[in-house]
C-alpha positions in Angstrom: -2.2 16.5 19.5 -0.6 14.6 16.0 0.1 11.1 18.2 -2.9 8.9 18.6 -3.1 5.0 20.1 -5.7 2.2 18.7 -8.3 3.4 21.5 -8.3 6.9 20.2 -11.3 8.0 18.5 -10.3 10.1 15.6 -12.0 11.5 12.6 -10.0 13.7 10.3 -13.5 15.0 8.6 -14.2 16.6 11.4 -11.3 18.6 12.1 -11.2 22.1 10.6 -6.9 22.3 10.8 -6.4 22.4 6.5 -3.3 19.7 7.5 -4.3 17.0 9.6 -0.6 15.0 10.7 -1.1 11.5 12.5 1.4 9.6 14.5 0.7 5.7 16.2 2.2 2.8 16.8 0.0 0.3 15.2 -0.6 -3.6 15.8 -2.5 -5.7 13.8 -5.1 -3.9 12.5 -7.9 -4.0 9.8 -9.6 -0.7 9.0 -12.4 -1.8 7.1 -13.5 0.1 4.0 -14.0 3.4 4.2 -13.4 6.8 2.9 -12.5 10.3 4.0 -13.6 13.8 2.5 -10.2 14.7 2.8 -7.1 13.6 0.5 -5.3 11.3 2.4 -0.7 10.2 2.3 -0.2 6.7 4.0 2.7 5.5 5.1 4.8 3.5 7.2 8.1 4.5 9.0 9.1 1.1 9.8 6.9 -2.0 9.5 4.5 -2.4 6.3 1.0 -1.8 5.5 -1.4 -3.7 2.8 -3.8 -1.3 1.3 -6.9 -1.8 -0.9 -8.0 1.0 -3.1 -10.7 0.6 -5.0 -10.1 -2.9 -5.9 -6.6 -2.1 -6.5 -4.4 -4.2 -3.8 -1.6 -2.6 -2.8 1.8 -2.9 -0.4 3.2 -0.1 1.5 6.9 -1.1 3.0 9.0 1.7 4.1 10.4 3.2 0.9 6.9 3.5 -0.7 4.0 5.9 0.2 0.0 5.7 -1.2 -1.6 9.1 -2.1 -5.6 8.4 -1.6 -7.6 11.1 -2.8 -11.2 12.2 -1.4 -14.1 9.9 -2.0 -11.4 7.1 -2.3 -13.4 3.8 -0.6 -10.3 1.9 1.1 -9.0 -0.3 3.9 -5.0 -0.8 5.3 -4.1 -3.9 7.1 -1.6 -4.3 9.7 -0.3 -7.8 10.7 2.5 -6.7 12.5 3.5 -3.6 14.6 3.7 -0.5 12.1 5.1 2.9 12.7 1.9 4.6 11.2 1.9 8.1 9.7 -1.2 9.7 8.1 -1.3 13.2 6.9 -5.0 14.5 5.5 -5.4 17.5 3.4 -8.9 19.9 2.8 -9.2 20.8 0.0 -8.2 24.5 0.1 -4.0 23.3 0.1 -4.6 20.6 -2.0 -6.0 22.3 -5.5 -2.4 21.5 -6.9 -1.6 17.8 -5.8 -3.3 14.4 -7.6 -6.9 13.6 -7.9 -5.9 9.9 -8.9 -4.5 7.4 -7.1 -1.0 7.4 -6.6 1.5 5.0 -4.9 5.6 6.9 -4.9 8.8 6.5 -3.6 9.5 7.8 -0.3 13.3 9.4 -0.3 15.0 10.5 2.7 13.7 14.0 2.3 10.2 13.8 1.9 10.6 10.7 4.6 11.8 13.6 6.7 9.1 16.4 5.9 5.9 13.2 6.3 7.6 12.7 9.9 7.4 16.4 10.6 3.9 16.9 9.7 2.6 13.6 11.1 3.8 15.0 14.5 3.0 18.7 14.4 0.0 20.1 16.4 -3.2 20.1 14.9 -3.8 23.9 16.2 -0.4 25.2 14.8 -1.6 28.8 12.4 -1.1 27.5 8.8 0.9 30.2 8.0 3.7 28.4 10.3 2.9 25.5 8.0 3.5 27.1 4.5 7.0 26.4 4.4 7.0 23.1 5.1 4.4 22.6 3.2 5.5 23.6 0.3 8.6 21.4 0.4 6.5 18.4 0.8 4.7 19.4 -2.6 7.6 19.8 -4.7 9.1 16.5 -3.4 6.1 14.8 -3.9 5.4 15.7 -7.0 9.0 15.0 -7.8 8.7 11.5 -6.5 8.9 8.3 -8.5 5.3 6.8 -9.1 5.1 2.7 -9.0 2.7 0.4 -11.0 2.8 -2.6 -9.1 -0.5 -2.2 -7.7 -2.6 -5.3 -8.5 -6.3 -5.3 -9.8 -8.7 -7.4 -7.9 -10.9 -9.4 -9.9 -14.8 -9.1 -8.7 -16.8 -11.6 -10.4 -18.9 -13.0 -7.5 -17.7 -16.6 -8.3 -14.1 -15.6 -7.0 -15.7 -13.8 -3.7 -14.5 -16.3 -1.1 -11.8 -18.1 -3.1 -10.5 -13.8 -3.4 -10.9 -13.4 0.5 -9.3 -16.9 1.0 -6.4 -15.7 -1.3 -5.9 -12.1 0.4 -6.4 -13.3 4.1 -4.2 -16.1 3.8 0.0 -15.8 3.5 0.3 -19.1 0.9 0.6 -18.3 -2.7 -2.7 -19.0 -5.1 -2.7 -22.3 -6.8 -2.1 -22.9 -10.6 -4.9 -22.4 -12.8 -6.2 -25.9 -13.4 -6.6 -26.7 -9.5 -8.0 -23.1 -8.8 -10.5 -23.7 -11.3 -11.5 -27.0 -9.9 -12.0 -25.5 -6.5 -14.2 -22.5 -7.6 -16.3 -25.0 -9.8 -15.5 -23.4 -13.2 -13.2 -24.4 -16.4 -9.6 -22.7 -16.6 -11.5 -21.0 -19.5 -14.1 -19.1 -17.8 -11.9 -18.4 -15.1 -9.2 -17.1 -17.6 -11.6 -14.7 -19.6 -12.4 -13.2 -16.4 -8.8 -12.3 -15.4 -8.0 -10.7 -18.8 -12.1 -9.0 -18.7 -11.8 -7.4 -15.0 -7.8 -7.2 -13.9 -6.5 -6.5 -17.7 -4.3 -10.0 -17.3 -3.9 -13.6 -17.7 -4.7 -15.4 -14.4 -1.0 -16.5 -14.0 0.9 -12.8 -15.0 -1.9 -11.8 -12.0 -0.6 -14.8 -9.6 3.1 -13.9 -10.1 2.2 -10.2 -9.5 0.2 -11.4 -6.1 3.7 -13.2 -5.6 5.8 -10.0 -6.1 3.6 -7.9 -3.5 3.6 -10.4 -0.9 7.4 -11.5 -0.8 7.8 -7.3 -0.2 5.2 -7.4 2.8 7.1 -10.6 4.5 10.4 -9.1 3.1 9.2 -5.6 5.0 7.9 -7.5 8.3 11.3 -8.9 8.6 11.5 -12.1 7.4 14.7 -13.1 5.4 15.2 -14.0 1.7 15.4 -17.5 2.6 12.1 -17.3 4.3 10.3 -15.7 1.6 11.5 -17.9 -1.2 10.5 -21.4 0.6 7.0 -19.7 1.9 6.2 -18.5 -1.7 7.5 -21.6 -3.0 10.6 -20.5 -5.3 12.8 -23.7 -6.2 15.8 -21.5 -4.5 16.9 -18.3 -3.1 18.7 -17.1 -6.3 15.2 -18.1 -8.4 13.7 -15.5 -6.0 16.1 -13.3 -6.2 16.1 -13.4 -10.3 12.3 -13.1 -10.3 12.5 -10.5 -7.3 15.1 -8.6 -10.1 12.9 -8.8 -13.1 10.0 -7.9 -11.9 11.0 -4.6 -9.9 14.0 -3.8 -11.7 15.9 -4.0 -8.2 17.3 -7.2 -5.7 15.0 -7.2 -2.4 17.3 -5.4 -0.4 18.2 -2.8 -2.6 14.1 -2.2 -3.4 13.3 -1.8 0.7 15.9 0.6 1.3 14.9 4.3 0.9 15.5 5.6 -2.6 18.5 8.2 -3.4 16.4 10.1 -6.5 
């Protein structure tokens, strides 16, 4: 069985197979934190995931995939209907793939080869998994790795204002009025930016901006929709920001890479 539902009880720990491939249609959906013992790829056919990795918030639209490794305490929310794939790995196949974090572009191959192991059976003999296997590795490790993962700051001052931030869809206020709300000066809060997320509070807020006009991008809302809800003075201002901050326009960043 490789295709689950959200009533299904399923542990990958617990399963002896040394490749574990899952298949669901997801709704909205919060995990909660946890961890596996096994090395976990997430990913999303069609739809888009948010991911936190260690205090490291991350978003998973189509053309991207996250590489959690064992031990790795995370959570993946849903807020729309995601075509979920999950494949686990013991630790006997995995001595030759990452024990760090990754996040990599997904191309059509390797899309191809996650789709076929998410929905093989979890009793097919490894050896009829070798091949395929194999091809996954060398495309993975051939695969483009991202930085746009954003470090969440943990100072217990910014606890609720932080969950306020990452429940909610409207984009973090400027420094001054953030400041006031929390009940600290813009200096304090600045100095703990640059201590625990390695950058200024507002380089953070327009990173926070760039992951979550890819989520609403990926859940289907259009480039006019994004820009008003994230409060750009214009589509082409979004667009330009969009540009210089990935390197790529929206549309062009969501579809599937060709390298």
């Amino acid at each position: 069985m490789a295709v689950i539902t959200e009533e299904t009880r399923f542990n990958a720990d617990v399963l002896q197979a040394p490749i574990i491939g899952v298949a669901a249609q997801v709704g909205r959906h919060d995990s909660g934190m946890h961890k596996h013992k096994k090395h976990q790829l997430l990913f999303a056919s069609s739809g888009c995931m948010s991911i936190n990795l260690n205090g490291l918030w991350c978003v998973l639209p189509p053309s991207r995939a996250a590489w959690i490794p064992a031990g790795t305490i995370h959570c993946a929310v849903m807020r729309n209907v995601v075509a979920y794939r999950s494949l686990y790995f013991d630790a006997q196949v995995s001595q030759h793939l990452p024990k760090e974090i990754k996040i990599i572009a997904v191309n059509g191959l390797l899309r191809e080869l996650i789709e076929r192991m998410a929905y093989w059976e979890w009793e097919m003999p490894e050896k009829d998994q070798r091949a395929i296997f194999s091809l996954f590795c060398q495309e993975f490790g051939s695969a483009q790795e991202e930085h746009f993962a954003l470090k969440l700051p943990s100072d217990r001052r910014l606890k609720v204002w932080l969950e306020d931030v990452m429940g909610g869809r409207d984009l973090p206020e400027p420094l001054v009025e953030m400041a006031k709300g929390i009940g600290a000066s813009a200096k304090t809060i600045s100095r703990i930016f640059t201590r625990e997320t390695g950058m200024p509070y507002q380089s953070w807020r327009q990173q926070w901006r760039l992951q979550a006009s890819i989520e609403r991008l990926s859940e289907g809302e259009s480039v006019s929709e994004v820009a008003s809800g994230l409060k750009f003075s214009s589509d082409s201002a979004f667009i330009s920001f969009f540009r210089k901050m990935t390197g790529n326009t929206p549309g062009r960043y969501l579809r599937e890479p060709t390298e």
